[in-house]
N, CA and C atoms as an extended XYZ file, in Angstrom:
348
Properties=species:S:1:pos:R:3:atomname:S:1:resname:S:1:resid:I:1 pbc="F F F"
N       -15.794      -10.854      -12.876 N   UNK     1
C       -15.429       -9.756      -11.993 CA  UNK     1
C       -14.026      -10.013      -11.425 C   UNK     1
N       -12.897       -8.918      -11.166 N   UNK     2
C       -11.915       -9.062      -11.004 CA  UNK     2
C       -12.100       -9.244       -9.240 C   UNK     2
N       -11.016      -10.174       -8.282 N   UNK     3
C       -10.650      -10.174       -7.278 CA  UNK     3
C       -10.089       -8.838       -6.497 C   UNK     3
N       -10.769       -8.482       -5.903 N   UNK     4
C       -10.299       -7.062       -4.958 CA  UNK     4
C        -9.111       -7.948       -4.006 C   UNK     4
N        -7.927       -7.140       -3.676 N   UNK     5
C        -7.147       -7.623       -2.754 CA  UNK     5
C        -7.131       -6.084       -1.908 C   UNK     5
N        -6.845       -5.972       -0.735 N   UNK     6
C        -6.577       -4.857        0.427 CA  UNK     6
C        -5.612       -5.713        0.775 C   UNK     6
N        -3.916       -4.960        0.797 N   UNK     7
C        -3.151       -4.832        1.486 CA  UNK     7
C        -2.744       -4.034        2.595 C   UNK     7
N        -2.958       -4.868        3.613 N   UNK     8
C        -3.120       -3.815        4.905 CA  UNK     8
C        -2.207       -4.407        6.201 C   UNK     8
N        -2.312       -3.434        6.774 N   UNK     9
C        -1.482       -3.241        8.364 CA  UNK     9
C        -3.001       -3.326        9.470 C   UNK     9
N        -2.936       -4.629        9.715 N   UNK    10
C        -4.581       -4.890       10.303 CA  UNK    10
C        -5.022       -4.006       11.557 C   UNK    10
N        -4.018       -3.538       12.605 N   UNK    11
C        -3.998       -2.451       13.488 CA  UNK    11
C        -4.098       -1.382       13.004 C   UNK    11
N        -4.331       -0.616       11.449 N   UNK    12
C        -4.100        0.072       10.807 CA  UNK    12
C        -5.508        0.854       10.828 C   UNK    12
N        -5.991        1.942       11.403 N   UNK    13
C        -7.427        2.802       11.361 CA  UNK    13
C        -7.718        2.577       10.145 C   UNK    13
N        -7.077        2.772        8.870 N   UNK    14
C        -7.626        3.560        7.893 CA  UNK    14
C        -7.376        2.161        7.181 C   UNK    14
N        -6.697        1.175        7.017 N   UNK    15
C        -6.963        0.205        6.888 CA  UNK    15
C        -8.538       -0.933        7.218 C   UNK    15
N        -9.089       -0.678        8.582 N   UNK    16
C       -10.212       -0.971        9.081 CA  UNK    16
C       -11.100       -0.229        8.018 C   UNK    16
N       -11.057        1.127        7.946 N   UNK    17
C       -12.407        1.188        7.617 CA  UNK    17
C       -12.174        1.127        6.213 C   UNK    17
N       -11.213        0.757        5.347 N   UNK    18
C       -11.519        0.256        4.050 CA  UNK    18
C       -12.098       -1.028        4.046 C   UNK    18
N       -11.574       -1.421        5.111 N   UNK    19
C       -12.589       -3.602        4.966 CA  UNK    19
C       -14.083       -2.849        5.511 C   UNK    19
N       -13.760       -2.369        6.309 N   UNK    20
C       -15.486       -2.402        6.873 CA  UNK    20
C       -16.745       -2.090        5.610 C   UNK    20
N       -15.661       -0.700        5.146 N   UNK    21
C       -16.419       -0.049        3.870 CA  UNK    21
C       -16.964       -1.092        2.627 C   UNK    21
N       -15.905       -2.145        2.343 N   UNK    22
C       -15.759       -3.051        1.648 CA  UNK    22
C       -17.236       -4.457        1.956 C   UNK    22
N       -17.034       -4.654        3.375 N   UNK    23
C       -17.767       -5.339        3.506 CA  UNK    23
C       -19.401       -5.201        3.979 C   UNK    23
N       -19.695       -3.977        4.302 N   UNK    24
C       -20.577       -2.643        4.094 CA  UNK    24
C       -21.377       -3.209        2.960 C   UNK    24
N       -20.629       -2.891        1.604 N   UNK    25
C       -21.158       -2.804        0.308 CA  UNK    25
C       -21.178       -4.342       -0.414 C   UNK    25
N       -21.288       -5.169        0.842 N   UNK    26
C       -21.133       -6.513        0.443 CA  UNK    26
C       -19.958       -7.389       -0.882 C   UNK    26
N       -19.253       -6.088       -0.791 N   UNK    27
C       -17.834       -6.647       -1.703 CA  UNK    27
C       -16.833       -7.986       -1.211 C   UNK    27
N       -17.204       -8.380       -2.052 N   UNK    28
C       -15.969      -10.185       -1.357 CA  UNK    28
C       -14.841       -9.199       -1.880 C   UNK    28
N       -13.662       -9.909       -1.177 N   UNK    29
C       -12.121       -9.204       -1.007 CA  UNK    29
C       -10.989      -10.124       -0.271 C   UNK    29
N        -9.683      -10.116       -0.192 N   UNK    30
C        -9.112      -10.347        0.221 CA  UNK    30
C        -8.449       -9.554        0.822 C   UNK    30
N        -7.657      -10.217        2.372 N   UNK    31
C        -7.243       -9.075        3.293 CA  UNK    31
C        -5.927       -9.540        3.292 C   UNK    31
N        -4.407       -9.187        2.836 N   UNK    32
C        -3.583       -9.339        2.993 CA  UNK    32
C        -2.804       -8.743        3.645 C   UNK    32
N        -2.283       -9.185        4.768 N   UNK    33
C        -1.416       -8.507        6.055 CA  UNK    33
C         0.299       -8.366        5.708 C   UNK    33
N         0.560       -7.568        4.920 N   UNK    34
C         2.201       -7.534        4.341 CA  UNK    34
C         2.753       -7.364        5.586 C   UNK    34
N         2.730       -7.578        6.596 N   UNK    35
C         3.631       -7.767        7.608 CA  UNK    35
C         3.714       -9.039        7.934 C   UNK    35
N         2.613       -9.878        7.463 N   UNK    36
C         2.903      -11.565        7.499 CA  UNK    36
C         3.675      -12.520        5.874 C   UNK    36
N         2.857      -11.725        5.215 N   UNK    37
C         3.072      -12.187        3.723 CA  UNK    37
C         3.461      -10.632        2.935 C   UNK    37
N         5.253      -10.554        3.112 N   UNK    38
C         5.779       -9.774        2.989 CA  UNK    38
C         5.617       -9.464        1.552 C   UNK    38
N         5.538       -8.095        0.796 N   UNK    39
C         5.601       -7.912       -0.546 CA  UNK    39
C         7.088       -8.204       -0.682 C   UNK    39
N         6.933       -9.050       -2.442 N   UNK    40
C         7.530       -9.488       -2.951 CA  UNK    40
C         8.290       -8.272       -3.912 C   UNK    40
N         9.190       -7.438       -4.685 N   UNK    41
C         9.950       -6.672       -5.174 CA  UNK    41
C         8.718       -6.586       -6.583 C   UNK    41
N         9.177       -7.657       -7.217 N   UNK    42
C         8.237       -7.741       -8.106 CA  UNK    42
C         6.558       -7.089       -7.556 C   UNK    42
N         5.790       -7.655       -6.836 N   UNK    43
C         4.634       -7.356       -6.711 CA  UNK    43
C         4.031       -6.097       -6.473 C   UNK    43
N         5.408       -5.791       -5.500 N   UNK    44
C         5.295       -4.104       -5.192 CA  UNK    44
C         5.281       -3.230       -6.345 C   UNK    44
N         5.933       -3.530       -7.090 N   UNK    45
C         6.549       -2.694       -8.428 CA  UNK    45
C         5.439       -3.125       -9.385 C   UNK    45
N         4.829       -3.670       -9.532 N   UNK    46
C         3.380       -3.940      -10.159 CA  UNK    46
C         2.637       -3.149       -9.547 C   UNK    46
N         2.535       -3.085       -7.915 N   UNK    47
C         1.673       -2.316       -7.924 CA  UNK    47
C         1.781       -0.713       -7.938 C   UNK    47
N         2.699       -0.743       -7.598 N   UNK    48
C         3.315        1.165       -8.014 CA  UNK    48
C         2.674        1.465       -9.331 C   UNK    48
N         2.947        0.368      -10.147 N   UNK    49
C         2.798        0.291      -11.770 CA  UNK    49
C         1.564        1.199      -12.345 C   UNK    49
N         0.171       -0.152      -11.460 N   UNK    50
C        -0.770        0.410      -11.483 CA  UNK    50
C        -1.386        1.425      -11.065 C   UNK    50
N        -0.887        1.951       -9.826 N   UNK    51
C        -0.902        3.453       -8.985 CA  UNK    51
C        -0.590        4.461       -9.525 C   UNK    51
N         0.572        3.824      -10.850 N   UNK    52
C         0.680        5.165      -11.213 CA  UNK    52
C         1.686        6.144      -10.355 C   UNK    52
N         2.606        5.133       -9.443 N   UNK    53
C         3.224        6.161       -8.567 CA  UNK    53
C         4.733        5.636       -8.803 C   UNK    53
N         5.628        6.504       -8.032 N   UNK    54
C         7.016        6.641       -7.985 CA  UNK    54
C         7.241        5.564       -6.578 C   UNK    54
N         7.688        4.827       -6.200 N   UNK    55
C         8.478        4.191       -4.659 CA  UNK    55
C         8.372        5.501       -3.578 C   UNK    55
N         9.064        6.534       -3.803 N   UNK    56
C         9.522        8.057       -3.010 CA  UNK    56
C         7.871        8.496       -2.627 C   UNK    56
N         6.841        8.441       -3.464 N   UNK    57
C         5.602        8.831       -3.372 CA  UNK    57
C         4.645        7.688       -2.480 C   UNK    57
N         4.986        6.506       -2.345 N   UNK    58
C         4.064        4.985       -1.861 CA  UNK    58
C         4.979        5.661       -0.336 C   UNK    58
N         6.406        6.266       -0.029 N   UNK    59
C         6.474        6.178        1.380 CA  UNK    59
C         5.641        7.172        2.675 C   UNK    59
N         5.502        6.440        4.045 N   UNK    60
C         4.937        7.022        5.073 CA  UNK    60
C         5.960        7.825        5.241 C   UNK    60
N         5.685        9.413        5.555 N   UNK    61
C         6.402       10.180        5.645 CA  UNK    61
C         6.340       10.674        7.046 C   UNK    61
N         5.435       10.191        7.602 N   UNK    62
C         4.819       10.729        8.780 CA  UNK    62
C         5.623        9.546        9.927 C   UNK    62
N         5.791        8.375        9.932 N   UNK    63
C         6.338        7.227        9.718 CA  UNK    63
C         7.635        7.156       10.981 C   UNK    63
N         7.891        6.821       11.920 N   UNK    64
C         9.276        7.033       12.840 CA  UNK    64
C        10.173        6.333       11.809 C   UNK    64
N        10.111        5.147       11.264 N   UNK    65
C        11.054        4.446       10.459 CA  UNK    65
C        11.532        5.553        9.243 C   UNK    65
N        10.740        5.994        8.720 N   UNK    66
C        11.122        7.453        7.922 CA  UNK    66
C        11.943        8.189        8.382 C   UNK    66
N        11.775        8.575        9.545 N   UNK    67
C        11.811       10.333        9.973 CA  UNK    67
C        13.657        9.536       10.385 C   UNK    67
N        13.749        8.655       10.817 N   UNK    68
C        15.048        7.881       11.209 CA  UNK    68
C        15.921        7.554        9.808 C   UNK    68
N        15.187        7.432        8.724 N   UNK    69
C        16.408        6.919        7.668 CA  UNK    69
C        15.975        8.209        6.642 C   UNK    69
N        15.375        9.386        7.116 N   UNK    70
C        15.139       10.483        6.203 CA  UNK    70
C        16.347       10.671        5.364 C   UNK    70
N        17.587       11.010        6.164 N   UNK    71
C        18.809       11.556        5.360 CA  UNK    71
C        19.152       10.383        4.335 C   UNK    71
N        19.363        9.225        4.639 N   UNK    72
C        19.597        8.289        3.882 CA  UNK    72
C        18.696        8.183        2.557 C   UNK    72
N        17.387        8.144        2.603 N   UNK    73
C        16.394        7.876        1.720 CA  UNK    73
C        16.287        9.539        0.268 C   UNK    73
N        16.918       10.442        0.877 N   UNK    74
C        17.255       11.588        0.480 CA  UNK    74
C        18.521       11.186       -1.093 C   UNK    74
N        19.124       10.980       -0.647 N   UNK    75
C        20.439       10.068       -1.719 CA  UNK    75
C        19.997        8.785       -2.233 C   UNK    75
N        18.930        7.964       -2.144 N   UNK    76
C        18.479        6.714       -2.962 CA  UNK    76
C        18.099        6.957       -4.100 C   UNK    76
N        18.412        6.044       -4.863 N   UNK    77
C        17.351        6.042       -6.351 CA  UNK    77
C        15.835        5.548       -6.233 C   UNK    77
N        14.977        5.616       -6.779 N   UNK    78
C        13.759        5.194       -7.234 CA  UNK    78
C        14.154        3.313       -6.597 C   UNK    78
N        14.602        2.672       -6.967 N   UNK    79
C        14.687        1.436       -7.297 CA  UNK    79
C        15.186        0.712       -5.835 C   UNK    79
N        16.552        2.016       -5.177 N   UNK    80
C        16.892        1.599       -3.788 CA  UNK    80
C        16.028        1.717       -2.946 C   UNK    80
N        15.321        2.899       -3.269 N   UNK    81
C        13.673        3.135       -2.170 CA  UNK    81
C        13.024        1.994       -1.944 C   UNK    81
N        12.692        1.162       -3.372 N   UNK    82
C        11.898       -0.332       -3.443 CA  UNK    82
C        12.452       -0.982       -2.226 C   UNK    82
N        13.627       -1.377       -2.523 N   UNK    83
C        14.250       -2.444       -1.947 CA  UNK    83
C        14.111       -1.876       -0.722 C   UNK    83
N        14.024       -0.754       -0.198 N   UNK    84
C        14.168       -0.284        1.225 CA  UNK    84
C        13.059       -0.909        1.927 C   UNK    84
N        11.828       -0.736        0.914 N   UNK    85
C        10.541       -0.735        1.425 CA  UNK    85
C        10.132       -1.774        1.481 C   UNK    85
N        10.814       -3.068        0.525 N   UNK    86
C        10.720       -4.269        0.872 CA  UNK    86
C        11.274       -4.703        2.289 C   UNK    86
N        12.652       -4.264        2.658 N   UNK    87
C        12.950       -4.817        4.056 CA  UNK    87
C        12.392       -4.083        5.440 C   UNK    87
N        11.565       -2.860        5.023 N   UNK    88
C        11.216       -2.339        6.390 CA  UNK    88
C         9.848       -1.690        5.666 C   UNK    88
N         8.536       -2.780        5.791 N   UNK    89
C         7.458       -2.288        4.693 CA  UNK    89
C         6.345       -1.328        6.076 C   UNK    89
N         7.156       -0.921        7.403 N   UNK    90
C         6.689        0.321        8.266 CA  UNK    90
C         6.917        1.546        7.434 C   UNK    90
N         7.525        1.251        6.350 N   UNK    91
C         8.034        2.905        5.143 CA  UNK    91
C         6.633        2.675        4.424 C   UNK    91
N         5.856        1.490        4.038 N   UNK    92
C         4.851        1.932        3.488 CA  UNK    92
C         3.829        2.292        3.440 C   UNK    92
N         2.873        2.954        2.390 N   UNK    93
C         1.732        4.168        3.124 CA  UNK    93
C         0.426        2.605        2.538 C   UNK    93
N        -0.006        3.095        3.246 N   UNK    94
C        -1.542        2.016        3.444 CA  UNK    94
C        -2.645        2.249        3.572 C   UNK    94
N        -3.784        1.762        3.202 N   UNK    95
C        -3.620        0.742        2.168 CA  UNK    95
C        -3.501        0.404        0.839 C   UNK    95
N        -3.347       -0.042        0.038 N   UNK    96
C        -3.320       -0.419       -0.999 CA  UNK    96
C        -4.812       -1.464       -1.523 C   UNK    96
N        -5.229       -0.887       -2.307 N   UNK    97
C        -6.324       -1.373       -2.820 CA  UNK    97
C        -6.381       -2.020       -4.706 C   UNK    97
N        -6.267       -3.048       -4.699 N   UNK    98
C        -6.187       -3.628       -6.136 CA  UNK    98
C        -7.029       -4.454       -6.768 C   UNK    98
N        -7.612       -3.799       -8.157 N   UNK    99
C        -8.411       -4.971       -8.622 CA  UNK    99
C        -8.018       -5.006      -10.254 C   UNK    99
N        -7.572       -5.923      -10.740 N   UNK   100
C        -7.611       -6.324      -11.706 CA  UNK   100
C        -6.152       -5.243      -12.304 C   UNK   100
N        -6.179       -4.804      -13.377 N   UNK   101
C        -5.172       -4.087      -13.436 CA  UNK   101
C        -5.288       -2.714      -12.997 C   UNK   101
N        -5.942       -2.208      -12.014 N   UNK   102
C        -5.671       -0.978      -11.151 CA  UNK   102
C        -5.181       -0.926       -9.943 C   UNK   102
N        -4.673        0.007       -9.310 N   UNK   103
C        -4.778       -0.228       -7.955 CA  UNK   103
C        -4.541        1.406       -7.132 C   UNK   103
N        -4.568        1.534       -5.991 N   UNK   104
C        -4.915        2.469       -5.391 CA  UNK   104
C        -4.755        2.754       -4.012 C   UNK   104
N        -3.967        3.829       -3.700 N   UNK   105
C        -3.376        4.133       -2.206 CA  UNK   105
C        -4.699        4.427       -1.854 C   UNK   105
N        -5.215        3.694       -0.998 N   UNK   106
C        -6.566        4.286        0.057 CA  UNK   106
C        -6.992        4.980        0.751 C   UNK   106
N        -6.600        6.422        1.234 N   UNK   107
C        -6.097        7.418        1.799 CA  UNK   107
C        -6.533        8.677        1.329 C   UNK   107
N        -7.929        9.171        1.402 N   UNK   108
C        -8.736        8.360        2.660 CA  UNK   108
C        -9.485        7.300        2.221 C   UNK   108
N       -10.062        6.793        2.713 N   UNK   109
C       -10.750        5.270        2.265 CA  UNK   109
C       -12.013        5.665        1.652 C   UNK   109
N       -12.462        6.641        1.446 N   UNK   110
C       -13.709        6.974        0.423 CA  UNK   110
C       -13.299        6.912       -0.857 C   UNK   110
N       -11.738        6.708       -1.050 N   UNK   111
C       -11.412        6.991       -2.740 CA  UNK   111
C       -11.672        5.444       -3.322 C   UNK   111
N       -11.705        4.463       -2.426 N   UNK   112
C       -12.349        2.932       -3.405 CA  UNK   112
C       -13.231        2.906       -4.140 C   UNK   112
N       -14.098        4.184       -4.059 N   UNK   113
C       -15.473        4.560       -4.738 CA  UNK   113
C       -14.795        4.452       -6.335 C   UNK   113
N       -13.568        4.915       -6.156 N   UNK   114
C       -13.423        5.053       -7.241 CA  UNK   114
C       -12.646        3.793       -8.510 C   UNK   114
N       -12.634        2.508       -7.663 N   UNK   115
C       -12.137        1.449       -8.385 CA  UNK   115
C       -13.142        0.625       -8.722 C   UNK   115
N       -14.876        1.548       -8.459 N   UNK   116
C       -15.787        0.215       -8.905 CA  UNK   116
C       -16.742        1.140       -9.727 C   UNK   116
């Protein structure tokens, strides 16, 4: 069985109730706090990979750090977005849910149903 990881913002509502949900259904998991153990460029971009998503699509739009570098992020490439989101990862939307080679914006947290 593949290792579930949750990348999360632990003050994060919707973050909570993916662990709770998780541990609910007696799923072992790992809880990784990317505000302590910052995503790595590489790792992020793996996981976009598996998401299936664009950088422009993984950002909080709702977000003050957004709504402040909106104009800027407007003129980035795909690739400058990354790097953005590596140095200020308050741009990213959460959580992130990964197992094995999938992974999955959690939002709302009933969609994990769909990684098992």
């Amino acid at each position: 069985m593949n290792k579930i990881t949750v990348y999360e913002k632990p003050t994060c509502t919707t973050c909570r109730k993916v662990a709770k949900a998780l541990s609910e259904q007696g799923i072992d998991f790992e809880k990784v706090n990317y505000y302590i153990k910052p995503f790595s460029k590489s790792l992020l971009k793996s996981l976009l990979k598996k998401m299936g998503m664009n950088p422009s699509e993984l950002l909080r739009k709702n977000d003050e750090a957004y709504k402040e570098l909106k104009s800027k992020i407007g003129e980035l490439s795909e690739d400058e977005i990354l790097d953005l989101m590596i140095v200020n990862p308050d741009l990213v939307q959460r959580p992130i849910v990964e197992k094995g080679n999938k992974a999955i914006l959690a939002r709302p947290p009933e969609i994990i149903k769909g990684l098992f």
